[in-house]
N, C-alpha and C positions, 0 to 999 in steps of 0.2 A: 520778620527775619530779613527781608529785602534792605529793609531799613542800614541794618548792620554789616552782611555781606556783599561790598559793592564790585565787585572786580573791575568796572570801568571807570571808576571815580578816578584822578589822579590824587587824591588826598587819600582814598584808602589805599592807593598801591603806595603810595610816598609813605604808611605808617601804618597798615595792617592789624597788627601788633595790638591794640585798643579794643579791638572791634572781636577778635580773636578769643580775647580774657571774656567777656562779655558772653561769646559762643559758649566757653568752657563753663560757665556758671549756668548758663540755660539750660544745659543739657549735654545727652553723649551723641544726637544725631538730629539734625533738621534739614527739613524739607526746604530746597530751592529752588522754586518757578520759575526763573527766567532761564534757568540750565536744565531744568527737570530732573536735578542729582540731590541725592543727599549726601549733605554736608558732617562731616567726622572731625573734628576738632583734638580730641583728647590722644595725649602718648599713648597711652594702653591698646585703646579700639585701633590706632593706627598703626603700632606693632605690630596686633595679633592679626590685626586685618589682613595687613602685608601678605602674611606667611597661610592664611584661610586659602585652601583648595576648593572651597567654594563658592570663591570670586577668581575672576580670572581679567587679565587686560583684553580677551576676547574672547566670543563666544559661538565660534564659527567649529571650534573644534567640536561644538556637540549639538549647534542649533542650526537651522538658518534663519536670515533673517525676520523672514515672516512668522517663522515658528517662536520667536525671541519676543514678538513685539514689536520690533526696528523697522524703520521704512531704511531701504538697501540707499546705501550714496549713490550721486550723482553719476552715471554713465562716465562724464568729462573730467568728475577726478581720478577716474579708476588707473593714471600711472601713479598719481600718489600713492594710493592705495595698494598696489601693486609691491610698490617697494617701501613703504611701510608694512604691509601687512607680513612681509617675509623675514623681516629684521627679529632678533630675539625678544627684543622689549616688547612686542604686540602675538608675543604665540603663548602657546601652553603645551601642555605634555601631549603627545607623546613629540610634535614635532622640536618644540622646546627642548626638550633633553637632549636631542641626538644630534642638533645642532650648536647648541653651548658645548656637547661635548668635543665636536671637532673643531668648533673655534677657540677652544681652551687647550688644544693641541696645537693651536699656532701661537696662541696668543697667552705664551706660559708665563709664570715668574721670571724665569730666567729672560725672557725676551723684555721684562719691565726693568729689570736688573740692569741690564747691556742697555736700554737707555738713557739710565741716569747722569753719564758724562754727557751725552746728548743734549739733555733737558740743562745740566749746567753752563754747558758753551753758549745756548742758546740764549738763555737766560740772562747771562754775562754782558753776551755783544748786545742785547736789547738794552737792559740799566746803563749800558756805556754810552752808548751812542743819545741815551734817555738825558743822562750825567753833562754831556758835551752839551746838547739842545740847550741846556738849562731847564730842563719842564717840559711842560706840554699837558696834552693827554694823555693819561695814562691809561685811561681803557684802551685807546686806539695806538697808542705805541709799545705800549708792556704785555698789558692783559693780553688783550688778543691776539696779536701777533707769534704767542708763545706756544699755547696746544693745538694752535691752525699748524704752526710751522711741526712742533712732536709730533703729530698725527700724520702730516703729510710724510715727514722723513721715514715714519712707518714704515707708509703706504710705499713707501718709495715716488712719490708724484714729484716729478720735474719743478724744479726751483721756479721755472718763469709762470706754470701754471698754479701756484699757491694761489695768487689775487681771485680766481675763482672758487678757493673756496668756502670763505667767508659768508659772501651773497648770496650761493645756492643753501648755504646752511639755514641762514636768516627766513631765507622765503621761505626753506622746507617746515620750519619749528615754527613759524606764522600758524602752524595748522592743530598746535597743539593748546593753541589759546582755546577761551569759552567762548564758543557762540563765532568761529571766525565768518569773515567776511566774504562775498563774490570772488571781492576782486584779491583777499589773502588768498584763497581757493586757489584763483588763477595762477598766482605767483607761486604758489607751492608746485600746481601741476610741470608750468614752465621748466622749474626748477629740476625735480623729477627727474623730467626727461632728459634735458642735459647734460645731468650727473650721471645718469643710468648710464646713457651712451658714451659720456667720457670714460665712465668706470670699466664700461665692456673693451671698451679700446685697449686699456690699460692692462686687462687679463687676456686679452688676445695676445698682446706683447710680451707678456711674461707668460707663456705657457710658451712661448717660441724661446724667450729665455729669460729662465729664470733667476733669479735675482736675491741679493740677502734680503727682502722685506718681507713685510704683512702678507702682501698678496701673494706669491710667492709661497708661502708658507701656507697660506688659506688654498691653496691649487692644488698644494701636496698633503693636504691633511687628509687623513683615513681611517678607518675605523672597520676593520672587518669587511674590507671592501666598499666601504658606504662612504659616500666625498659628499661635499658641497655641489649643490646647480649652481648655474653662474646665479640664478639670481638670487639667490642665499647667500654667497659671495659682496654681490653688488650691496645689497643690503643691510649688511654685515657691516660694510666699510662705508658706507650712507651713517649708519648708525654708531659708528667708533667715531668717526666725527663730530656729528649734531652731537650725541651724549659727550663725547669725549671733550666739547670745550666750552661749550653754553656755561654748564656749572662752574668748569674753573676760570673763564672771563667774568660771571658775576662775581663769583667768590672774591677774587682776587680786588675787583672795585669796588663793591659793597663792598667789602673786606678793611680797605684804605678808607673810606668814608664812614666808614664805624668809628678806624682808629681813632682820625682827625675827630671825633666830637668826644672821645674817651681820653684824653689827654695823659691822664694817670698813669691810663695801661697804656698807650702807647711809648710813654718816657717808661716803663718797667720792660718793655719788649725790648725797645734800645740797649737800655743798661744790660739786658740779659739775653742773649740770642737765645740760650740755651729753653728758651719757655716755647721755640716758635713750633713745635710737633704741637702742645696743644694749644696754642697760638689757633693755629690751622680750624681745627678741631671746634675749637669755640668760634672763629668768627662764620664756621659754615654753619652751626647752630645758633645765634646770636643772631645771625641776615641770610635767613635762609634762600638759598638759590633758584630752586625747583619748590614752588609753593603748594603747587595740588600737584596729586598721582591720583590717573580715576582707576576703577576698578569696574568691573562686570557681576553684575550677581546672580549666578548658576545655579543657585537654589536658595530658595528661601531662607531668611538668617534675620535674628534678634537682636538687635542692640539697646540696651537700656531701656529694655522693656518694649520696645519697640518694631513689630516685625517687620521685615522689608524684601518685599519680594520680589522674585526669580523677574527678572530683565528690567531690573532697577539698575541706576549707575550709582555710585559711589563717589563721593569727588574729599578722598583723603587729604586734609589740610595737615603738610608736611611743617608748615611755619610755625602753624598752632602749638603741634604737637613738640617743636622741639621749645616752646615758652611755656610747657605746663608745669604749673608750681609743684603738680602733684609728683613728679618724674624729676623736679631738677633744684634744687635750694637756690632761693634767691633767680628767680628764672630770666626776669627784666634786667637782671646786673650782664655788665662782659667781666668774665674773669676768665683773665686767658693762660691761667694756672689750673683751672676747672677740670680735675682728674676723672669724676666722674661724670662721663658724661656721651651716654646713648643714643646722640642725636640720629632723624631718620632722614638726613640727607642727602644718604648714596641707598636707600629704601631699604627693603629687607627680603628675608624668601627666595626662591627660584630667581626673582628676576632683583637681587643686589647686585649692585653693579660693578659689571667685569670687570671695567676701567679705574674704581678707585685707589687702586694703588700708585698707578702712573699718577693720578691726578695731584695724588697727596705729595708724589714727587714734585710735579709744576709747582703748586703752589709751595709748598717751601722755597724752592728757588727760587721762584719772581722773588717772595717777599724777603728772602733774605739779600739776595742780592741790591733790591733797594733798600733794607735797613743798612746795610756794609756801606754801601757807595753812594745812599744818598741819606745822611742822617738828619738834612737838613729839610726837608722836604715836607713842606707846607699846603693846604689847599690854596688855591686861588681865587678857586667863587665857589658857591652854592650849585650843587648840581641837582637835574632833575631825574627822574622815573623816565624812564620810556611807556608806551602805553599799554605793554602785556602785563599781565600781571602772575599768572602760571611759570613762565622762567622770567624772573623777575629784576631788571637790570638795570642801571642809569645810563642815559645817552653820552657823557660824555666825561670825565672827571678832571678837571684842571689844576693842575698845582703845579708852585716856582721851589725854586729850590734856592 
């Protein structure tokens, strides 16, 4: 199985996809050594897995660690941990509930709604200015520049401190790779702290005065007298970032590096804008962005015959599952008229994610606004894989126009 599943190879992360089909044929679940997880391949188990109450993204709400199995982390990472462990994506009920429910009191429709002119201006002056250069990168002048900027104008963060938050996101999401490293460790921790204490500054300042943003709203949100701690707050807005633009800077260049080798579909998007909703849709299923979601398993549970027991991980292949034949006609093709189509790239269950709506706003925009204003818009060279392979991204995408 080693053989097959390589996460640090750059030939499997440049094409996965091979290694994947291979998985689904073997089996619904295998063992991997050098991560100690097992491996979930198929749409079905990773559907229903999602939405199982008895797997959890932690297992602190009912064990501790000694009791689980788990040797406890490092002393020296415990600010990561700290503000990770408080963020929605790594809790469970009951503190999960009561906390999605008062950041979905700030963080309404209506608040996704009233940013959409936002995400179109921004999107606008980015393709223009992209238009005038002639080219470039696109990851580093479209892609990313666009839900770092949405997410800060949220948050309400000061225009000149945007350039930090790019790097603290990077170092932070280093931590969600397999197997990281000392010195990812380190860089995560740095990170942490920084952002912790930037973030604190920032709800000192808005509790003195309030403001039309995020935070702001996350200060005032209530529920039967029950608020946010700051550090549920911090957290919170740690976590609207890292979640809120990893996926849609992969998306968006994966995304353009699918087109450029699908030529077809790409001349059918042009001709047609009207196709870019499942446009969208399909290329976040097609090159999927977030490749594994682990899971915790809180009680023992079956898969394909196979029992797997209580303080076992989980490592949900999200890529796999949105290429199974068995779930998708013609699964290896792009069709980006593909109506049906259940991909599990914003996850499922308690923990799908808050942010996909904004998201699916970005990415329409970027890419519409470069289909509009740059129809002409070609690769330049061959790009590569970065070396994560969990949120899964190219270093750098070059094309002239």
């Amino acid at each position: 199985m080693d053989a097959l599943f390589e996460p640090w190879s750059p030939q499997f992360v440049a094409d996965p996809y091979p290694a994947f089909a291979e998985l689904r044929e073997r089996g619904r679940v295998h063992w991997f050594e050098p991560t100690r997880q097992w491996l979930v391949p198929h749409h079905a188990d990773v559907s229903a897995l999602l939405r199982d109450r008895r797997l959890g993204r932690t297992y602190l709400h009912r064990f501790t660690h000694e009791e689980f199995g788990r040797t406890p982390p490092p002393a020296a990472h415990e600010p990561f941990h700290r503000l990770n462990d408080h963020g929605l994506l790594d809790l469970e009920a009951p503190d999960h509930t009561r906390i999605r429910r008062l950041v979905t009191k700030a963080f309404t429709p209506r608040t996704v709604q009233a940013l959409e002119p936002v995400v179109q201006r921004l999107a606008a002056g980015l393709v223009a200015d992209f238009r005038k250069a002639g080219g470039g990168d696109l990851l580093a002048e479209v892609a990313e520049p666009l839900p770092v900027a949405v997410i800060a104008e949220m948050l309400g963060i000061p225009e000149s401190d945007r350039p930090l938050l790019r790097p603290w996101s990077a170092d932070i999401c280093g931590m969600y790779e397999l197997n990281p490293s000392q010195e990812t460790a380190a860089r995560a921790v740095r990170a942490s702290i920084e952002f912790s204490a930037y973030l604190r500054e920032l709800i000192a300042v808005r509790r003195e005065r309030p403001g039309d943003d995020l935070v702001s709203a996350l200060i005032a949100a209530h529920d039967e007298g029950d608020r946010l701690s700051e550090q549920e707050m911090i957290s919170t807005c740690v976590l609207l970032l890292n979640a809120g633009h990893e996926a849609t800077v992969n998306t968006t260049a994966n995304g353009w590096w699918t087109l450029f080798r699908h030529p077809g579909q790409l001349a059918a998007l042009r001709a047609d804008h009207s196709l870019l909703s499942t446009a969208v849709e399909e290329l976040m299923r097609y090159d999927t962005p977030l490749q594994l979601f682990e899971r915790w398993v809180l009680d023992d549970i079956e898969i394909g015959g196979v029992v797997v027991p209580r303080g076992s991980e989980l490592a949900l292949l999200f890529g796999s599952a949105n290429r199974d034949g068995t779930r998708f006609d013609r699964p290896d093709t792009l069709d980006l008229a593909r109506a049906d189509n259940p991909h599990v790239s914003f996850g499922a269950g308690i923990h799908y994610c808050l942010g996909a709506p904004l998201a699916r706003i970005e990415l329409a925009a970027s890419f519409g606004e470069l289909l509009r204003r740059c129809p002409d818009m070609r690769l330049a060279a061959e790009p590569r894989f970065k070396g994560g392979f969990v949120i899964r991204g190219l270093e750098e995408l070059l094309v002239e126009l």
